[in-house]
Each structure stands twice: as C-alpha cells, then as structure tokens.
PASEBA-1860 file (N, C-alpha, C; in nm, 3 decimals):
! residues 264
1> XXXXXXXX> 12.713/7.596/3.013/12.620/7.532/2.920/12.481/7.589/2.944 ~ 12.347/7.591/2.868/12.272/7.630/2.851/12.178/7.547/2.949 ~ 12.094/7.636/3.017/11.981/7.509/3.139/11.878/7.447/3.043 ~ 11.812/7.356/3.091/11.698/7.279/3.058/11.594/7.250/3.166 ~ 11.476/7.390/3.080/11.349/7.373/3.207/11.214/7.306/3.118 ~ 11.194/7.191/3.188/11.059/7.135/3.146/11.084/7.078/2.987 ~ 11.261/7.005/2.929/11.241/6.954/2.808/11.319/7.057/2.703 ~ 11.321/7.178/2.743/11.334/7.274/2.659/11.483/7.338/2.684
9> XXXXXXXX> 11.571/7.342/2.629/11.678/7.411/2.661/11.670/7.556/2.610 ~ 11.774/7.648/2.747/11.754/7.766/2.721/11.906/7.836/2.705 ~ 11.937/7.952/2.688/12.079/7.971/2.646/12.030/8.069/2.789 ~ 11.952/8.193/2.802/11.949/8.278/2.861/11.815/8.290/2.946 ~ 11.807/8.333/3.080/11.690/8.370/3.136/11.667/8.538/3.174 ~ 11.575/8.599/3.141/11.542/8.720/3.208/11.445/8.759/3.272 ~ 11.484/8.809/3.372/11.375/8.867/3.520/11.351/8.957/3.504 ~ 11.215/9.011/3.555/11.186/9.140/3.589/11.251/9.135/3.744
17> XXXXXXXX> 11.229/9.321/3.810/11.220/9.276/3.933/11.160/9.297/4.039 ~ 11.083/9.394/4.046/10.945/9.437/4.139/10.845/9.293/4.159 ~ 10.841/9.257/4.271/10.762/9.149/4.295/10.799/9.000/4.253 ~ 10.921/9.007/4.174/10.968/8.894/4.093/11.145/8.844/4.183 ~ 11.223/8.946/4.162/11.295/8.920/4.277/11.326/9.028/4.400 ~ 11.245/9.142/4.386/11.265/9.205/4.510/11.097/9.220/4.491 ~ 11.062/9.213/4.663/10.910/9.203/4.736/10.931/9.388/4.760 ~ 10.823/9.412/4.687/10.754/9.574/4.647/10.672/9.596/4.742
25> XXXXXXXX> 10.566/9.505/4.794/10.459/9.513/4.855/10.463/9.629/4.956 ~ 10.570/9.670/5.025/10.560/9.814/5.121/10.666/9.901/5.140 ~ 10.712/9.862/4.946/10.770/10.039/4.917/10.656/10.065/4.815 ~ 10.700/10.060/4.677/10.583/10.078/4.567/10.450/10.082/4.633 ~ 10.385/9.981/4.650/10.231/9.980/4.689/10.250/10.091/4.844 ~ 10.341/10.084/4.928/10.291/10.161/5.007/10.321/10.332/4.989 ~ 10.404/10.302/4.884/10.400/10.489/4.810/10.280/10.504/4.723 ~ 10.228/10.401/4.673/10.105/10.436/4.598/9.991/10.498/4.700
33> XXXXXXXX> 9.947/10.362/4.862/9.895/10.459/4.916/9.866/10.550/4.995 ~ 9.995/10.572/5.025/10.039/10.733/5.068/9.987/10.838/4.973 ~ 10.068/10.826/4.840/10.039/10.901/4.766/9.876/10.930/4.756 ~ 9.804/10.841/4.719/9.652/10.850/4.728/9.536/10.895/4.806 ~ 9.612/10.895/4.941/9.550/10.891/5.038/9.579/11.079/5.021 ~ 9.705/11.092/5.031/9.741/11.254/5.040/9.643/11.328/4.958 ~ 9.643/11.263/4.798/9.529/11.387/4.734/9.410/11.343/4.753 ~ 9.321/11.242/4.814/9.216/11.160/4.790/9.114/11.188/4.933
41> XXXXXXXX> 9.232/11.198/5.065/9.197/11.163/5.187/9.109/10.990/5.202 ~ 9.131/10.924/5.093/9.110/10.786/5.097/9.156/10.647/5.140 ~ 9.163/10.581/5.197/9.287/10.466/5.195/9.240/10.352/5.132 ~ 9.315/10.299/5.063/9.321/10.221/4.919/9.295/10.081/4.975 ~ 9.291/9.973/4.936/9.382/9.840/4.983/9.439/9.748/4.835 ~ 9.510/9.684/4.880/9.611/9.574/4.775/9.526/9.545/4.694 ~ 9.376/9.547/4.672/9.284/9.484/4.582/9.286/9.585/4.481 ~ 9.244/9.702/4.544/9.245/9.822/4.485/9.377/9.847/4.354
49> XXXXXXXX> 9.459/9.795/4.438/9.605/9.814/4.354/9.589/9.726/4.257 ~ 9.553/9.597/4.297/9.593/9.508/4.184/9.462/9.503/4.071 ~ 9.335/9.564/4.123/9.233/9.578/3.975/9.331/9.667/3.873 ~ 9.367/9.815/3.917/9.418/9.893/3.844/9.531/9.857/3.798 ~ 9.641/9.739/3.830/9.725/9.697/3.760/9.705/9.608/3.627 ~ 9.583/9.544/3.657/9.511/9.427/3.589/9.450/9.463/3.484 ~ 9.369/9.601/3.511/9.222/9.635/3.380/9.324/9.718/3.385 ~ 9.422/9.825/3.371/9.457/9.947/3.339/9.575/9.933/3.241
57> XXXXXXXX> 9.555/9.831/3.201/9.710/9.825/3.130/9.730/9.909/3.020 ~ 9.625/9.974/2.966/9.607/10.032/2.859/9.668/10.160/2.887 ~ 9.684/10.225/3.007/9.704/10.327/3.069/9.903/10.310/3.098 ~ 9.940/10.179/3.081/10.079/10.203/3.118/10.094/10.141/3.268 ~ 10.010/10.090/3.342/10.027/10.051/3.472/10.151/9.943/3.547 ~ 10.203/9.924/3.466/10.326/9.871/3.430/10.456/9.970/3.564 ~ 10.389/10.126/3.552/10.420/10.195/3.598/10.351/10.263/3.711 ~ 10.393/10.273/3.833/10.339/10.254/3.947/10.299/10.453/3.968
65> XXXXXXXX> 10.341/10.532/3.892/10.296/10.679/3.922/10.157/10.679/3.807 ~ 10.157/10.573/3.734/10.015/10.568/3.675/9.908/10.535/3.749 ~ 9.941/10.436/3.814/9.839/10.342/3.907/9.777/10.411/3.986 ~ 9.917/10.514/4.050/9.838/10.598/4.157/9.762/10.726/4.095 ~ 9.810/10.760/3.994/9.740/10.845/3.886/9.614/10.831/3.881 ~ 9.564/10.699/3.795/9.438/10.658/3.805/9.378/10.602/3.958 ~ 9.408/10.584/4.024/9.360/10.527/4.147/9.255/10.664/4.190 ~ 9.363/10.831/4.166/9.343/10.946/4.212/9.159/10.962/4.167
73> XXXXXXXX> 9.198/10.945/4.006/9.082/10.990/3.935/8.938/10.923/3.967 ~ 8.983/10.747/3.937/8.847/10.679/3.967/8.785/10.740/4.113 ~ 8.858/10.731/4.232/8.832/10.777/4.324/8.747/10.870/4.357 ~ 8.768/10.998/4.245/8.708/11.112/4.237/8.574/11.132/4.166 ~ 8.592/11.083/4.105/8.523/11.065/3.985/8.412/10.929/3.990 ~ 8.434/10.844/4.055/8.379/10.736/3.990/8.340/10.643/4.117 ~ 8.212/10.563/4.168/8.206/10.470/4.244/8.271/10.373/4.225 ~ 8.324/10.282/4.328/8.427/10.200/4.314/8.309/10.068/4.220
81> XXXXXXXX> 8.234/10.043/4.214/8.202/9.966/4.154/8.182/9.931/3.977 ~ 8.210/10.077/3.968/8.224/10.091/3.789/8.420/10.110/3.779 ~ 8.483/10.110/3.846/8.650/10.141/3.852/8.694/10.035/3.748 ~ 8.667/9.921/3.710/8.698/9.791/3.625/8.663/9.818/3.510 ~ 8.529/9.841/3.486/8.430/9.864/3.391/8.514/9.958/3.295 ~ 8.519/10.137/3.382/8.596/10.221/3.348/8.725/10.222/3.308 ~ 8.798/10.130/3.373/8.963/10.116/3.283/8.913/10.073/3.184 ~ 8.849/9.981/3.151/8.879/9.854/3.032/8.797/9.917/2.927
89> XXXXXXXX> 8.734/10.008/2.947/8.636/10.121/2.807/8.718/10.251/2.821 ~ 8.813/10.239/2.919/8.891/10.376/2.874/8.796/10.519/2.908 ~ 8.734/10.495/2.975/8.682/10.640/2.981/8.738/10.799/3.052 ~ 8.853/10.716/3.133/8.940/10.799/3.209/9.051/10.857/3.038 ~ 9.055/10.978/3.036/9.133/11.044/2.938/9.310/11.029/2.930 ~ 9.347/10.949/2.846/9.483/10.902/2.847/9.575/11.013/2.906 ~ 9.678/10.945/2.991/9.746/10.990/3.139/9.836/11.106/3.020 ~ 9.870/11.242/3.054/9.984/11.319/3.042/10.071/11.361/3.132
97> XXXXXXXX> 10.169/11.257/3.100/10.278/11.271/3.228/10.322/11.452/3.231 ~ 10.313/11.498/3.115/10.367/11.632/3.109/10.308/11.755/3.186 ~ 10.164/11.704/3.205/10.069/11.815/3.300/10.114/11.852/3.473 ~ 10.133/11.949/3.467/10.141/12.028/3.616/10.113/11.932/3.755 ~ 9.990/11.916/3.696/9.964/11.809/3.841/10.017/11.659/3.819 ~ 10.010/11.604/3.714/10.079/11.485/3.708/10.227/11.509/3.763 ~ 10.341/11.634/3.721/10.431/11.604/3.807/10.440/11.635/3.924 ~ 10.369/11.712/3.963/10.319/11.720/4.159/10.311/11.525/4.233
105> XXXXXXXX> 10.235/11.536/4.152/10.188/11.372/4.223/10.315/11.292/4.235 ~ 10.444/11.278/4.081/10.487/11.213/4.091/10.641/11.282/4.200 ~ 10.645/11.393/4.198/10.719/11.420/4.304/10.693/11.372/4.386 ~ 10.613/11.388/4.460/10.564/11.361/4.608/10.567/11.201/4.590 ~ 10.527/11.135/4.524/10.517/10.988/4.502/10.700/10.975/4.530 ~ 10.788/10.987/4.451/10.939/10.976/4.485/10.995/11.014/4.601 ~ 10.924/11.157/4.653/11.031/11.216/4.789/10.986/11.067/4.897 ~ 10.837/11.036/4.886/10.865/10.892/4.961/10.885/10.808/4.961
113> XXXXXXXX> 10.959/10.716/4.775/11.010/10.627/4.735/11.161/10.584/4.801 ~ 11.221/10.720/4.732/11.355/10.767/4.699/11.401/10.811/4.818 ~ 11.309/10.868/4.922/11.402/10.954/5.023/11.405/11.090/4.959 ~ 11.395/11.213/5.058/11.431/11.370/5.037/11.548/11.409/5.095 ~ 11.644/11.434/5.045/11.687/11.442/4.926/11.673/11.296/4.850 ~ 11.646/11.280/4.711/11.627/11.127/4.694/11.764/11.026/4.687 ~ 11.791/10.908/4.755/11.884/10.825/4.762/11.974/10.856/4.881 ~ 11.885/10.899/4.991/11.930/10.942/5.152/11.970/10.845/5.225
121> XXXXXXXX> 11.888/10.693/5.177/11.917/10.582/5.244/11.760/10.542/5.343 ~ 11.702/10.660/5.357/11.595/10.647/5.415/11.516/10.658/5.361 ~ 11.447/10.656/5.161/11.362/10.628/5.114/11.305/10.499/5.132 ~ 11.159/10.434/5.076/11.107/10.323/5.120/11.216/10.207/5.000 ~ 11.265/10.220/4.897/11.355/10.189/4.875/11.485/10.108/4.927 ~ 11.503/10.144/5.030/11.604/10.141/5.144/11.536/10.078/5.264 ~ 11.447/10.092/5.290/11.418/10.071/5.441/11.283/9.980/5.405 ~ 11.187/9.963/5.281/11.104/9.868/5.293/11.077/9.751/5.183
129> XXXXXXXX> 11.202/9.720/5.121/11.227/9.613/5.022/11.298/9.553/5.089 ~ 11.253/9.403/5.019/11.349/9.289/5.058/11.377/9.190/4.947 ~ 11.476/9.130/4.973/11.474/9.013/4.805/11.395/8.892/4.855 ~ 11.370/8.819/4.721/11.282/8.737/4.752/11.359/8.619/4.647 ~ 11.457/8.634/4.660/11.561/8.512/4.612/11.665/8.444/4.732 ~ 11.703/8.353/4.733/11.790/8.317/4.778/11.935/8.340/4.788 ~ 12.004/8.294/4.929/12.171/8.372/4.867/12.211/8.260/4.765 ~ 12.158/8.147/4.762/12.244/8.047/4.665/12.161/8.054/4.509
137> XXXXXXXX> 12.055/8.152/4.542/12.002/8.148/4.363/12.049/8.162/4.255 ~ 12.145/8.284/4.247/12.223/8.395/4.138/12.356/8.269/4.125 ~ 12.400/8.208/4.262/12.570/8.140/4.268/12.518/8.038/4.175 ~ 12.383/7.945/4.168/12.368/7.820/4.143/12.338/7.827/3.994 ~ 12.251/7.970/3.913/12.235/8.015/3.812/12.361/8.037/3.717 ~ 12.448/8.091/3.786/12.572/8.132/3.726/12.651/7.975/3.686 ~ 12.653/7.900/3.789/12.690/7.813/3.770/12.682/7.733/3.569 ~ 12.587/7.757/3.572/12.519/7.674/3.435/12.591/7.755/3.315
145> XXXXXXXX> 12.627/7.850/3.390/12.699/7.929/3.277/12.565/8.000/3.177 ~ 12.428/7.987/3.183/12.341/8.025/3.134/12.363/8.190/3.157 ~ 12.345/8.282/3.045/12.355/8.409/3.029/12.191/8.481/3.110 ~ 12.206/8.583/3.175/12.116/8.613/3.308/12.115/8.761/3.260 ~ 11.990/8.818/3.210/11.949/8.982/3.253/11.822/8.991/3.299 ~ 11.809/9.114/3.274/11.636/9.228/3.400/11.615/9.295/3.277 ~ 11.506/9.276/3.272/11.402/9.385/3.206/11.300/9.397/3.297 ~ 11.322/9.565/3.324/11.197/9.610/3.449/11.173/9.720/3.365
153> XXXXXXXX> 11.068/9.779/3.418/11.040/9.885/3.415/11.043/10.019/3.522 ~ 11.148/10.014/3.598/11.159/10.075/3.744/11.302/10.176/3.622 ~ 11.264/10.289/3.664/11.325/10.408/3.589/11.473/10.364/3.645 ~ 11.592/10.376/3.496/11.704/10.354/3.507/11.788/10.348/3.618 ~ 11.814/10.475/3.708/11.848/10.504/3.795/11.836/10.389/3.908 ~ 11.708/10.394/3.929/11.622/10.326/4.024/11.694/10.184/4.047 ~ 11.673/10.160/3.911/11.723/10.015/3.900/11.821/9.964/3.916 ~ 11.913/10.068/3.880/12.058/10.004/3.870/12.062/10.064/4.049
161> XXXXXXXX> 12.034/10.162/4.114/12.062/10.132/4.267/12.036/10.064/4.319 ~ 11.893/10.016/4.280/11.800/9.869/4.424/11.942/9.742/4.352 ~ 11.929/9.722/4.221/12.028/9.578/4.163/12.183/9.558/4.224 ~ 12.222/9.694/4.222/12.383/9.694/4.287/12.433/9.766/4.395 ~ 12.352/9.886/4.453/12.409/9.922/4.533/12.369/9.842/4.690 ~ 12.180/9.788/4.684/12.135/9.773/4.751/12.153/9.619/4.734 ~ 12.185/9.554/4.648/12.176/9.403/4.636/12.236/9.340/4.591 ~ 12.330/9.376/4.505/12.474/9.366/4.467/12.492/9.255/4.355
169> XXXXXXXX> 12.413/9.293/4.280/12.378/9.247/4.109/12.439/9.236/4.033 ~ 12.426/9.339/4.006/12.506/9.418/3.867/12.659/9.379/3.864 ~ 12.677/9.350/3.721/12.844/9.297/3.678/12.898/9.196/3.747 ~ 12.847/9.168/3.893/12.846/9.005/3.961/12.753/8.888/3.907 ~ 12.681/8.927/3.894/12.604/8.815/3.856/12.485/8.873/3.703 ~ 12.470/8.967/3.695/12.372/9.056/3.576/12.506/9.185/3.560 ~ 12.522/9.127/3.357/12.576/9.244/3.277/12.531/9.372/3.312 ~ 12.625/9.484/3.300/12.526/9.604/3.357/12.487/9.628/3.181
177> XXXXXXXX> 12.525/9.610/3.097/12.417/9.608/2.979/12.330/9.560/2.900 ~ 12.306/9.400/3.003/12.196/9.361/2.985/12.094/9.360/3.115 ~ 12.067/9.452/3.191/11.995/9.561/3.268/11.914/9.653/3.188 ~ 11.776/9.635/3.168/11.722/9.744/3.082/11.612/9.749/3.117 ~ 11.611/9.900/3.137/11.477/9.956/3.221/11.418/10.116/3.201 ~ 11.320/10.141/3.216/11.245/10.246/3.178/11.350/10.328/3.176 ~ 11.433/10.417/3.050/11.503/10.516/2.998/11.602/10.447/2.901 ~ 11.596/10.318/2.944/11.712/10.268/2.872/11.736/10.293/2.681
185> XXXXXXXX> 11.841/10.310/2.621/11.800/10.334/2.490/11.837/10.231/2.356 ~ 11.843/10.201/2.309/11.932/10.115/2.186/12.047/10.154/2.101 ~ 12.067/10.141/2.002/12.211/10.133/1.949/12.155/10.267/1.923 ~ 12.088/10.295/1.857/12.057/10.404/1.788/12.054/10.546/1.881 ~ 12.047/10.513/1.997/11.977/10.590/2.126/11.824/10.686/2.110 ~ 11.776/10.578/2.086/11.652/10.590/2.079/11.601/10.526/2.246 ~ 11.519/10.584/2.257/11.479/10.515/2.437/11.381/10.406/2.356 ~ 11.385/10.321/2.461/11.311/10.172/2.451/11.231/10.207/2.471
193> XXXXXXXX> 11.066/10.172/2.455/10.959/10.132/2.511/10.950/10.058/2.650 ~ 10.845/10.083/2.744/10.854/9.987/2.836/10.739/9.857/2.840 ~ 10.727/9.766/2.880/10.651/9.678/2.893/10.466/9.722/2.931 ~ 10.390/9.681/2.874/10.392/9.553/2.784/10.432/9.579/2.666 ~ 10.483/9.642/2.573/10.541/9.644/2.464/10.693/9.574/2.504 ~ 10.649/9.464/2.366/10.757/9.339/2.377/10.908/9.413/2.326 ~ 10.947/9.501/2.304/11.056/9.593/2.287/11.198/9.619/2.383 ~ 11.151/9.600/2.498/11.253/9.563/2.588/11.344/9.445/2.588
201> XXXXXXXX> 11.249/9.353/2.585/11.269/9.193/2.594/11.379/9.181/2.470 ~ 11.247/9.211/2.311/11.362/9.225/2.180/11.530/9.279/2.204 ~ 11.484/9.426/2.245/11.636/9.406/2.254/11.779/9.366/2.384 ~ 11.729/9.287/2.451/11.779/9.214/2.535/11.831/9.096/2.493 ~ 11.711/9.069/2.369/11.788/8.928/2.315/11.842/8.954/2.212 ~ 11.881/9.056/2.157/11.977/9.144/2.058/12.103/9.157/2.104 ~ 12.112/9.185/2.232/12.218/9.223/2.287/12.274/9.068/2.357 ~ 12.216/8.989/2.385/12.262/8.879/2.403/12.321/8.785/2.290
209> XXXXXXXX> 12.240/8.821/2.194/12.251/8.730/2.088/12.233/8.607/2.062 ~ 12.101/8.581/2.125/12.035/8.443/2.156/11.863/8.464/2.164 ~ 11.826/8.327/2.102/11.702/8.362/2.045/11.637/8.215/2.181 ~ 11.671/8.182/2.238/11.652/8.069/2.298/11.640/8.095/2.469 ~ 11.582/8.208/2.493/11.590/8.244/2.628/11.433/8.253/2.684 ~ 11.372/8.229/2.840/11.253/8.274/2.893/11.257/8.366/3.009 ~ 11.149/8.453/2.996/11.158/8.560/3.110/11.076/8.543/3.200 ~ 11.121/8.557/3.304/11.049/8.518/3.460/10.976/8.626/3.482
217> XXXXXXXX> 10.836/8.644/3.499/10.785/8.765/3.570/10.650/8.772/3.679 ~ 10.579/8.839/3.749/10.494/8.824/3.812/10.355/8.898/3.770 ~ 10.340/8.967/3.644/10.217/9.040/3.605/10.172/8.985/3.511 ~ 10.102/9.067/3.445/10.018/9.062/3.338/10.074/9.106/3.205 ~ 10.182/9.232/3.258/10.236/9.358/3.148/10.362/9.224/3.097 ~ 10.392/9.180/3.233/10.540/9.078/3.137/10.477/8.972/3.140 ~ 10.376/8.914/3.146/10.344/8.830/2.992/10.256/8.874/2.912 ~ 10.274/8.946/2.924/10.214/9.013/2.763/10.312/9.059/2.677
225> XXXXXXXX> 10.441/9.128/2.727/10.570/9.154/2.659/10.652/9.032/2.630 ~ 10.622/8.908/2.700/10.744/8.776/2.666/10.635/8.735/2.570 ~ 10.495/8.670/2.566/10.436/8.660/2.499/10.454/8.724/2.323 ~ 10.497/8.843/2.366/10.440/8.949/2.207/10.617/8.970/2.113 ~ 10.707/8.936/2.242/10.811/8.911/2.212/10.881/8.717/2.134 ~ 10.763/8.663/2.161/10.792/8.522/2.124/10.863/8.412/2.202 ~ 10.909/8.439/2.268/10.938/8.381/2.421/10.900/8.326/2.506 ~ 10.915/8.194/2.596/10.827/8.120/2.697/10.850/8.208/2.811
233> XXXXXXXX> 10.750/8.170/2.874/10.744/8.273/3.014/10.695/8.197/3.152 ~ 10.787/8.241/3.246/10.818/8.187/3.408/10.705/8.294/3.453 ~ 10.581/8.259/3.552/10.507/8.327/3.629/10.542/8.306/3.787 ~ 10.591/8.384/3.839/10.593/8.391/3.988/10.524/8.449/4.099 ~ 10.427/8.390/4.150/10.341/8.505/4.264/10.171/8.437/4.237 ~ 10.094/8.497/4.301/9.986/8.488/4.260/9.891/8.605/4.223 ~ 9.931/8.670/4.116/9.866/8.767/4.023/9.777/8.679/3.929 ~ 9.628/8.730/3.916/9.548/8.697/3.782/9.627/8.759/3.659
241> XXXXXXXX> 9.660/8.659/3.580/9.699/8.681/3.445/9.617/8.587/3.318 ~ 9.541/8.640/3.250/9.485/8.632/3.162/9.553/8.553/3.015 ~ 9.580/8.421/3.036/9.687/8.361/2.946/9.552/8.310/2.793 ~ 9.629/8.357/2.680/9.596/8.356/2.568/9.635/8.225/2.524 ~ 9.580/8.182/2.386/9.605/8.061/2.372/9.758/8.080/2.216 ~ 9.870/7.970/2.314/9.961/7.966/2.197/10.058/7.871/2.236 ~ 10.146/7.891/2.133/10.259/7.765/2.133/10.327/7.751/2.245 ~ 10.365/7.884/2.282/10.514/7.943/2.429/10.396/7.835/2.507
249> XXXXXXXX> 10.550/7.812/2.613/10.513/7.731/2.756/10.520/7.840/2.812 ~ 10.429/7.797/2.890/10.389/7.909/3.052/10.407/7.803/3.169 ~ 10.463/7.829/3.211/10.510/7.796/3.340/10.478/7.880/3.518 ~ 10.357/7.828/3.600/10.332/7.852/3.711/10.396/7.826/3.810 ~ 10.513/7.976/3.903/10.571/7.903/4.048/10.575/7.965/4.123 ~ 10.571/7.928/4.263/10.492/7.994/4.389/10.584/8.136/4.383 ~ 10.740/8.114/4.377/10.838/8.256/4.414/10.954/8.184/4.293 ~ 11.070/8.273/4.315/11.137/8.273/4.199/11.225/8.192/4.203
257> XXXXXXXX> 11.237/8.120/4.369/11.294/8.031/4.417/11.337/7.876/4.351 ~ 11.178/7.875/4.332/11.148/7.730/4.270/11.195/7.734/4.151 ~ 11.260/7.800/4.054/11.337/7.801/3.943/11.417/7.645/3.938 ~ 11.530/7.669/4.047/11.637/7.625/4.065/11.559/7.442/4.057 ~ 11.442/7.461/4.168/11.406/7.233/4.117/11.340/7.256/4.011 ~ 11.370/7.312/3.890/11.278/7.265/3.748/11.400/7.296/3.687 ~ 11.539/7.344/3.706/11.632/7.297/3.624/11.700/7.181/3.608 ~ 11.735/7.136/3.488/11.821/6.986/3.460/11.925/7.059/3.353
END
C-alpha cells in the first residue's frame, strides 16, 4: 500500500544519493580537494565547497568535476571575497567539458575517485564512503509496498557500482530501471538531463507510472528539480537551500533516517 507522510499519501519515494544516503564528505569533497590543491597548490575547506555548490548552480554544480572546475578558476583568478558575487553574475565563462584541460582535470579527479585502474577497489569510492541509512531502512520501506527509486546525478556507471556492488541496492530493494543518473536515456534514447533540470525526476515518474510520489534530497539542485518537477520534497542534512514560495510541502530532517517516524 502506498505510505502517508505528514497527511499526504504517497504511491512512490525517490532519493538522490551523494550525501542523502551515502556520506560523500571524504570521497567527492576529498577528490575535489585533492584535485584543487594539485592545479592550485591551494587547500580548499567544506565552506569553500559548499559556496560553489550553492551560488554555482548555473554552472551545473550538481556535478562535482564542475565544482572543482570552478573552485580552479576563482582561485586563480579571483579574491576569495568576490567568489559568490562572481558565480551568481556569471562572470566565470560557461564550463566546456570538451576542452583539453577540462579533461586533464577530470581524469585526474577520477584516477582518485575510481581507483587507477578505475574500480580497483582502492578508489575513494571504496575505501571512503559510508551509508548513512540504516540496515532496517530499505526492509521497513519495502515493507509498505511503496514503489522506491534514485535520481542522482553520479555518472551511470558510478552509480549503479556504489548502489549494488558496494551496497547492494539495486533489484533488492531499487528497480535497476528506476535508477537514473547522469547518462541515463529515455524511451527515445535520448540522454536525460541532469538535475536541477526537473527531467530526471519527470521521467522516473513516467516510468513508474505514478504522479503521487516525493523525492528525498540534500541540496539545492534537488529541490529545485522536485520543485520544477511538481513534487513535494524530503530535505536531509544541513545545506542552505533557498525555498521559494508554493503549494509542494517541504519537509526538514536531520538524516534520511528519520523518514521511517513520519511514516503512517
């Protein structure tokens, strides 16, 4: 049967999962500042990370080889005290993933994600994530019989290894085709958009076939995509998110934990 959070019944819930159910904080952020530090000779901190996640959205920051992208430039370019100013007027020249040095960076950004060769077991991947759910979360979810996917933005691959090989997700407890993440494509095979463009989300609830679902996330980019998608939205963590005024319930909770006492 379908859960009921806060009054509202839902048929389906969807998670992101960087920071939402697996803790990023020292793979991602600590490949960001590695990475940074390597072309910059700088060392960053978590504040650093999270302005450029916050004002940069315009840039795609959603995506963590952007972040460190721009992290590179302001750095260079710019006193840290105009770095805010500068995302949010755009003065940094929109990112081309296709340029020479953009894929330098993002190599080197992966050989220490992924592991060299990548998926060695000894990328930060492997050795510096942890979940941040419970073992009885997914059993007690399932239970309700409520229909359960991920919309991330962590490149296909990526995703479907941290979800099943490393955590054992996928087709146990999350459809592996309602899993959709940066490459993923649609009927058409057209590749999806990634977040904040509400396009992911859409077709998640296409593929579910339910218009009655909320997505759990911890940024700014996914509520701005559950938002733009029409959807109530679960906040987990303590990220500044900039909530607009509208109908959707927003819902504030410490980790993803607390799900489970706001269901009836």
């Amino acid at each position: 049967m379908p859960v009921t959070i806060q009054g509202k019944v839902y048929s389906a819930i969807i998670f992101d999962v960087d920071d939402t159910l697996i803790d990023t904080s020292k793979s991602y952020d600590l490949a960001i500042k590695k990475t940074v530090k390597y072309y910059t000779s700088i060392e960053i901190t978590d504040s650093d990370i999270d302005l450029v996640r916050s004002a940069g959205i315009d840039y795609g920051t959603n995506n963590d080889w952007n972040v460190s992208w721009l992290l590179i430039k302001l750095i260079k370019n710019y006193v840290q005290a105009q770095w805010q100013t500068v995302l949010q007027t755009r003065k940094i020249a929109q990112i081309d993933e296709q340029t020479i040095e953009y894929v330098a960076m993002k190599d080197f950004f992966q050989n220490l994600y992924l592991g060299n060769p990548y998926f060695n077991g000894q990328g930060l991947i492997d050795t510096s994530e942890r979940k941040l759910y419970s073992d009885k979360f997914f059993p007690i979810l399932q239970s309700y019989a409520v229909k359960i996917a991920v919309v991330t933005s962590r490149p296909t691959i990526e995703a479907f290894y941290t979800l099943q090989q490393v955590n054992d997700l996928v087709n146990k407890f999350i459809p592996e085709n309602l899993l959709i993440s940066l490459g993923s494509k649609d009927v058409t095979g057209k590749l999806i958009a990634e977040k904040p463009s509400p396009a992911p989300i859409l077709e998640c609830l296409h593929r579910m076939q339910v218009k009655s679902a909320i997505y759990v996330g911890n940024s700014a980019s996914d509520y701005i995509a559950s938002r733009d998608a029409g959807i109530d939205f679960i906040q987990v963590g303590s990220s500044q998110i900039n909530k607009t005024d509208s109908d959707l319930t927003y819902i504030k909770l410490d980790n993803v934990n607390d799900i489970l006492g706001i269901l009836t």
